[in-house]
Residue, then its C-alpha position, 0 to 999 in steps of 0.5 A: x430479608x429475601x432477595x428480589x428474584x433477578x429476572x421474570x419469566x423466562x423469554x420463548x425463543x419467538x417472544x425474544x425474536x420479537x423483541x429483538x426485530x422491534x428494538x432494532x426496527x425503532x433505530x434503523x440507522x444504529x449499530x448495536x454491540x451485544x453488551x448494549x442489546x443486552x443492556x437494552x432488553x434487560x437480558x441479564x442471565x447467560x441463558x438469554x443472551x446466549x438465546x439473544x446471540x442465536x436469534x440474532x444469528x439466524x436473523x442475519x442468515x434472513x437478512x432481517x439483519x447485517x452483522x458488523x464485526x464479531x459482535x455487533x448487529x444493524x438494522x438490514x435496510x438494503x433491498x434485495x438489488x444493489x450495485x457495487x464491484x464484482x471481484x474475480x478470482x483465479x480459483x472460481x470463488x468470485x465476490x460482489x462487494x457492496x458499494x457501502x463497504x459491506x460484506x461481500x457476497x459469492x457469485x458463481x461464475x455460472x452468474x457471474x455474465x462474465x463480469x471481470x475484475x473491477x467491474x461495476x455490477x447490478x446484483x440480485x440476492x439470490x433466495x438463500x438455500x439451508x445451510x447454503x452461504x448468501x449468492x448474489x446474480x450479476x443481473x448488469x455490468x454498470x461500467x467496465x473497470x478498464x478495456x485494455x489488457x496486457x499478455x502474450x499472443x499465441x498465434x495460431x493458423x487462422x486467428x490469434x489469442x491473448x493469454x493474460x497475466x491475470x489468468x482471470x479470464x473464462x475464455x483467452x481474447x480472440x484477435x482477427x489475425x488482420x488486428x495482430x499490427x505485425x505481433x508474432x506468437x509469444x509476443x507482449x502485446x497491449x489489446x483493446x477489447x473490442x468485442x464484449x460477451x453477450x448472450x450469444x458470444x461468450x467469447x471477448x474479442x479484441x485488436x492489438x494496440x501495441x506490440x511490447x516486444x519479445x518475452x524475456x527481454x527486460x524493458x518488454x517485461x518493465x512495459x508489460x507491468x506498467x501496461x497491466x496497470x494501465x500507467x503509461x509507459x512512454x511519455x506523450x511526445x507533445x508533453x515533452x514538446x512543451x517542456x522543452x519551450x520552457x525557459x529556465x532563466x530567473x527572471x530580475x522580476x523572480x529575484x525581487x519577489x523572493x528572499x535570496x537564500x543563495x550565500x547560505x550554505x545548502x546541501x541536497x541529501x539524496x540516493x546515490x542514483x537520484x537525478x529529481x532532486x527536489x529538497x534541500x537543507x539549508x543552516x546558519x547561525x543567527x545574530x540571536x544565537x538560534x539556529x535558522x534551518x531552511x526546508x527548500x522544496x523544488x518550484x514546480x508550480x512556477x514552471x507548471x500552470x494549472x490547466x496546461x497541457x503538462x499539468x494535465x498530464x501530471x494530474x493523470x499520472x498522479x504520481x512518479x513510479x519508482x520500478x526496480x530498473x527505472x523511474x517512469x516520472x509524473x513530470x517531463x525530463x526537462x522539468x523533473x531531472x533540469x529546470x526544476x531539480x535543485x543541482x548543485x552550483x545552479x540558482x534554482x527558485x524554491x517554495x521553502x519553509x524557513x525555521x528558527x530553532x534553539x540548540x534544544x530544536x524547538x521551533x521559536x518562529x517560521x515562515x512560507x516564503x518563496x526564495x531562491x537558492x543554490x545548493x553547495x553541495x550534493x551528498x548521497x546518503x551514504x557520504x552523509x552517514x559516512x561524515x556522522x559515522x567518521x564522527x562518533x555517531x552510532x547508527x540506530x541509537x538516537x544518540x547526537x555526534x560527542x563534542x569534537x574538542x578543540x580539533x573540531x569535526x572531521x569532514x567537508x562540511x561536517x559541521x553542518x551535517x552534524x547540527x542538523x543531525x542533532x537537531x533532527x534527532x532531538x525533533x524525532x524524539x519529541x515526535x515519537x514521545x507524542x506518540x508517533x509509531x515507530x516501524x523502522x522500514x527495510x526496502x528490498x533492493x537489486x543490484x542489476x547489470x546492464x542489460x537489467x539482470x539482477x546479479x544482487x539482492x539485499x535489504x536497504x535499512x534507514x539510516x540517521x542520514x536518512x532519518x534526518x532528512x525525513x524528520x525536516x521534511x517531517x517537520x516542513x509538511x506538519x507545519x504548512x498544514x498547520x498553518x492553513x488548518x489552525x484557524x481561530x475559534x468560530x473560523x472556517x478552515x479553508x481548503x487544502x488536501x490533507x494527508x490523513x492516516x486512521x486509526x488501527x482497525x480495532x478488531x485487527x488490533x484485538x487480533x494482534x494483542x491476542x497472537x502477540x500474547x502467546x508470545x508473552x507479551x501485552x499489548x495494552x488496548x487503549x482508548x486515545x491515539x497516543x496511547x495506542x502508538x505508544x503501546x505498539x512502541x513500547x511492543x516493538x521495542x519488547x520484541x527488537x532482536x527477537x525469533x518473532x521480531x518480523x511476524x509481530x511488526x508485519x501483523x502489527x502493520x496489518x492492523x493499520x489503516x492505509x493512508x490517503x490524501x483528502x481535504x477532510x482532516x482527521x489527523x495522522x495516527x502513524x505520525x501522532x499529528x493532528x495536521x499533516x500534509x504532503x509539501x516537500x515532493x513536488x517533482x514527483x507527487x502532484x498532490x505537493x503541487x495542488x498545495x503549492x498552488x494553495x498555499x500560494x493562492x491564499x498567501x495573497x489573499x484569495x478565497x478558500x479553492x472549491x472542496x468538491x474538487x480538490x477532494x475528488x483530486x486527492x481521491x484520484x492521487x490515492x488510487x493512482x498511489x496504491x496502483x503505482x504501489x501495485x507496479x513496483x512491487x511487481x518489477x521487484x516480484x519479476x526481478x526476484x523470480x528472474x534471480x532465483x531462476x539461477x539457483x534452481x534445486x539450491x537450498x537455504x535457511x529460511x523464514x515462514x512469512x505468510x501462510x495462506x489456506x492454499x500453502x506458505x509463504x517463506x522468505x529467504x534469510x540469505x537474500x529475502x526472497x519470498x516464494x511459496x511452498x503449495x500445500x499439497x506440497x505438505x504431505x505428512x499430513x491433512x494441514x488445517x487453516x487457522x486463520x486467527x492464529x495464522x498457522x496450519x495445523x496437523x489433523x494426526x501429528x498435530x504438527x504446527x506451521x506458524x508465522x515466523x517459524x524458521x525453515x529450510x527450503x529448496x528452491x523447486x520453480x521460478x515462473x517469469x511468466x507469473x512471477x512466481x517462485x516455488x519453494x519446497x520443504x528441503x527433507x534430503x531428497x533430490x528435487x526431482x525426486x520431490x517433483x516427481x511425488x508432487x505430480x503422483x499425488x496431483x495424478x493420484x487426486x485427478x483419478x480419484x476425482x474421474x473414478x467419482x464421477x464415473x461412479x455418480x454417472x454408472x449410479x445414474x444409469 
């Protein structure tokens, strides 16, 4: 019997085209991978689908259609005008992002109406030119993302400048010399834009609001990083005014609301320099013979009314910003460091999660209650290591304190700490069972002199002791969510402000199987959350005490999403949790608050709080949460570039951390500090960017740069002014003698580039 042929005629590239524009223009609102386009149009042979994937290409390049990830397409039903955010970049190539989240879009800066970074813009696409990348126009500027800006003042005869940070400006701020407010050249100044380009002045012009200080100086420079992100750097006298009236007396009315936790033992688990101690633990043993372990969270909303003056400005702040050398807290001093704290030896009012456990520490009941508490005992993390250690515990292996015989545990208090150990431990192993990712976190740390010098740098590694405080708070925020978001079938949830965690970007894990395959490892794709976590675990554990140990887990951390607050639930994938919250934080992060309030409020029978506005909340709360991030990681960048200001010309074995088309990023092995080593500091050849792979790879020698790479480097240039640390690569040669080849082969490029244009302008003639 002779087989039916596979398909008819074969398609022209015209008649494809329009299928093609037919089968998308029918379902506008759909995206279509290729094996579902193919599917649809019956293209079954290699050479119709790749004709397919070529149409498809140029019909994007049209605009007829939008490309969504590497092989997918949706119907293009955007006009030709749209708003969205003008991103602007040091090096001219400035992008227009889309409102929706779509591709971004080139603006020059000859069309840029000296937009600056953050704005919000109208934009009109521009006619696209062959073989030229899509432009856009700034036609409006819809909102300006902020008028204050910090930098150095450069005073000159008869009027002054701001030299910014950011170097993102076209032109410095002009200041009248009458609107400096005393500032003197090389000054931190705060100035206000009072003045905005326009068709006639290209020029912005501004006053000066503050004067921060001379250059250099440490708390000058921690004000000027907190300026440059617009979070306040002194607190509103009036603020702490109203703190200051107060009174921290618990009331005969407070004792008789709350259960009275102040005969159990309880201890707080804090850093050494710690002041807000807004958590404790509390344990005893019942009648039952199950274990009664009390989550104690700080009070604030007792103390803090809503609307008051300083929840309003708790609410601006969203947040407490943690700097090398400081905290800038979300709350008063009298709150955050006295009234609120959980000190020890004071009775203090607590909003507690109160648990009864059995010896394998699963949850038999718990309740929300409010109590009162007074803490025995203050242990910083590491006398609470120390007491696990002194006992037998072996840091990092998961494994509880052996049985201690008829002598009993050594310690003040060992027993306690002990239990709640084990218990924590047999908690997060369900929790990583279920699948919960498991990235054991380093925090870079500075020991720093008095006057704010950093005279030590090192990595901080999570301990048990910390790990057991983190899985009870862990365990206290997943229930309370629970207990609001668990409703009965048919029920509506009521309101509360979730912390929720997405999925990983699937083409970034796609990504990362593919790079960690080169190293021999699989990484399985999987279509449920905990198979997924579970995946990257297992890969985690695979690749602990391995040359490419950090590389994969900072690609690995890469592919995930960012978390953020909101009252719409779609769980927590990095902790395998299908209800989570933040509760147990309340002196330093307001959306702890806002559930305080609302687990109050439902507590006695009020109705669901309006969604619109807690939701607009939580948005606020997780931008000022990235902005805070932004901040801290600068004081740590300044701190990191002022240490190794001493060790100019030094070398080190070191690390490549990141690599980038303009140069690599290593990190120091010693102290780990990271600076950069320029690409055209690579002169042994014409290095290529394979972004895919991350490396730079030689076009002659074929010599690889890779991520994780081990390399020696010699420190070249510390930059305070930007914070900024040059590394070069370390061959024997003298650092001047490096320095001096850098500048010639710059002046070499720079007279290459004058004798071109010279000739285009002899041609010309």
């Amino acid at each position: 019997m002779r087989k039916e042929k596979k398909s008819s005629k074969r398609l022209t590239k015209k008649q494809l085209a329009e299928k093609l524009m037919s089968f998308f223009q029918t379902q506008p609102e759909e995206t279509f991978s290729f094996k579902q386009i193919f599917h649809a149009l019956k293209l079954t042979t290699h050479p119709a689908k790749m004709l397919a994937i070529d149409v498809m290409e140029e019909l994007a390049w049209d605009d007829f259609l939008s490309k969504v990830g590497d092989s997918a397409y949706i119907l293009n039903t955007k006009g030709q005008v749209q708003e969205g955010t003008f991103i602007r970049k040091a090096n001219g190539k400035n992008t227009f992002l889309p409102e929706d989240g779509g591709t971004p879009v080139f603006v020059s800066e000859r069309n840029s109406m000296a937009a600056l970074n953050g704005d919000q813009v109208r934009v009109q696409f521009m006619a696209r030119r062959q073989n030229h990348i899509k432009e856009a126009m700034v036609i409006a500027i819809l909102q300006r993302k902020k008028d204050t800006f910090v930098g150095r003042l450069r005073v000159e005869k008869d009027i002054a400048f701001l030299v910014t940070q950011e170097n993102l400006f076209i032109h410095d701020i002009l200041i009248p010399k009458k609107k400096l407010k005393g500032g003197k050249t090389d000054d931190r100044a705060l100035v206000k834009i009072t003045k905005w380009p326009d068709a006639d002045h290209k020029n912005l012009v501004g006053e000066v609001v503050d004067v921060l200080g001379e250059a250099g100086d440490n708390d000058v420079e921690m004000n000027t990083i907190l300026a440059q992100y617009g979070l306040p750097y002194k607190y509103p006298k009036r603020v702490e005014d109203a703190a200051e009236k107060i009174s921290a007396e618990i009331t005969a009315q407070d004792y008789a609301e709350r259960e009275d936790f102040r005969d159990v033992w309880t201890c707080t688990i804090d850093p050494r320099d710690a002041k807000d101690f807004d958590d404790a633990l509390s344990i005893r043993k019942l009648e039952s013979g199950l274990w009664e372990v009390g989550v104690h969270i700080a009070d604030v909303s007792h103390y803090v009314k809503e609307g008051d003056i300083i929840d309003r400005e708790a609410q601006q702040r969203a947040t407490s910003v943690y700097l090398v050398d400081r905290t800038i807290p979300m709350l008063p001093e009298r709150l955050c460091n006295f009234i609120c704290s959980l000190r020890p030896d004071e009775e203090k009012l607590a909003f507690s999660c109160i648990f009864n456990l059995d010896d394998e520490a699963n949850v038999k009941a718990y309740r929300i209650v409010h109590t009162v508490i007074k803490s025995n005992r203050r242990y910083a993390y590491e006398e609470a290591q120390q007491i696990l250690e002194d006992n037998g515990v072996v840091d990092g292996t998961g494994e509880p304190a052996p049985n201690p015989g008829k002598a009993g545990y050594k310690g003040e208090n060992a027993e306690q700490i002990i239990t709640l150990d084990r218990l924590a431990k047999l908690i997060r192993g369900r929790r990583m069972k279920a699948g919960s990712v498991k990235f054991d976190s380093e925090e870079l740390h500075f020991d720093i002199d008095e006057k704010g010098k950093p005279i030590r740098c090192y990595f901080k590694r999570s301990k048990d002791a910390n790990k057991l405080i983190e899985e009870f708070m862990l365990l206290a925020n997943k229930t309370v969510a629970e207990s609001v978001g668990i409703v009965k079938k048919g029920k509506k949830a009521k309101t509360l402000p979730y912390r929720v965690h997405d999925n990983p970007d699937p083409q970034k894990f796609e990504n990362l199987r593919e790079f960690t395959a080169k190293f021999g490892y699989k990484l399985k794709s999987a279509s449920t959350k905990g198979a997924t976590a579970r995946a990257l675990n297992k890969l985690m554990d695979e690749v602990q005490g391995k040359r490419e140990e950090k590389v994969i887990q900072t690609i690995a951390l890469r592919s995930m999403m960012k978390a953020k607050y909101t009252t719409h639930n779609i769980g927590h994938f990095g902790l395998a949790f299908d209800y989570y919250t933040h509760f147990t934080s309340p002196i330093r992060r307001y959306p702890d608050t806002m559930v305080h309030r609302l687990i109050t409020r439902y507590q006695n029978g009020g109705r669901s709080a309006n969604k619109e506005h807690y939701e607009e909340l939580c948005e606020h709360c997780s931008d000022m949460e990235l902005v805070a991030q932004n901040a801290e990681r600068d004081s740590i960048k300044y701190k990191m570039v002022e240490f190794m200001s001493e060790h100019i010309g030094e070398c080190y074995d070191a690390h490549i951390s990141g690599i980038q088309s303009f140069g690599i990023y290593a990190e120091i092995d010693e102290n780990h500090c990271e600076g950069m080593i320029p690409m055209r500091d690579l002169d042994d050849d014409y290095y290529d960017f394979d972004e895919k792979n991350y490396c730079l790879v030689g076009r002659r020698r074929h010599h690889v740069y890779q991520l994780g790479d081990p390399i020696r480097i010699q420190v070249a240039k510390a930059d305070l002014e930007r914070r900024q640390l040059d590394f070069a690569l370390d061959d024997g040669r003298p650092l001047k003698a490096k320095q001096a080849a850098a500048e010639y082969a710059v002046n070499r490029k720079n007279d290459r580039k004058s004798s071109k244009r010279g000739s285009k302008s002899r041609r010309r003639k």
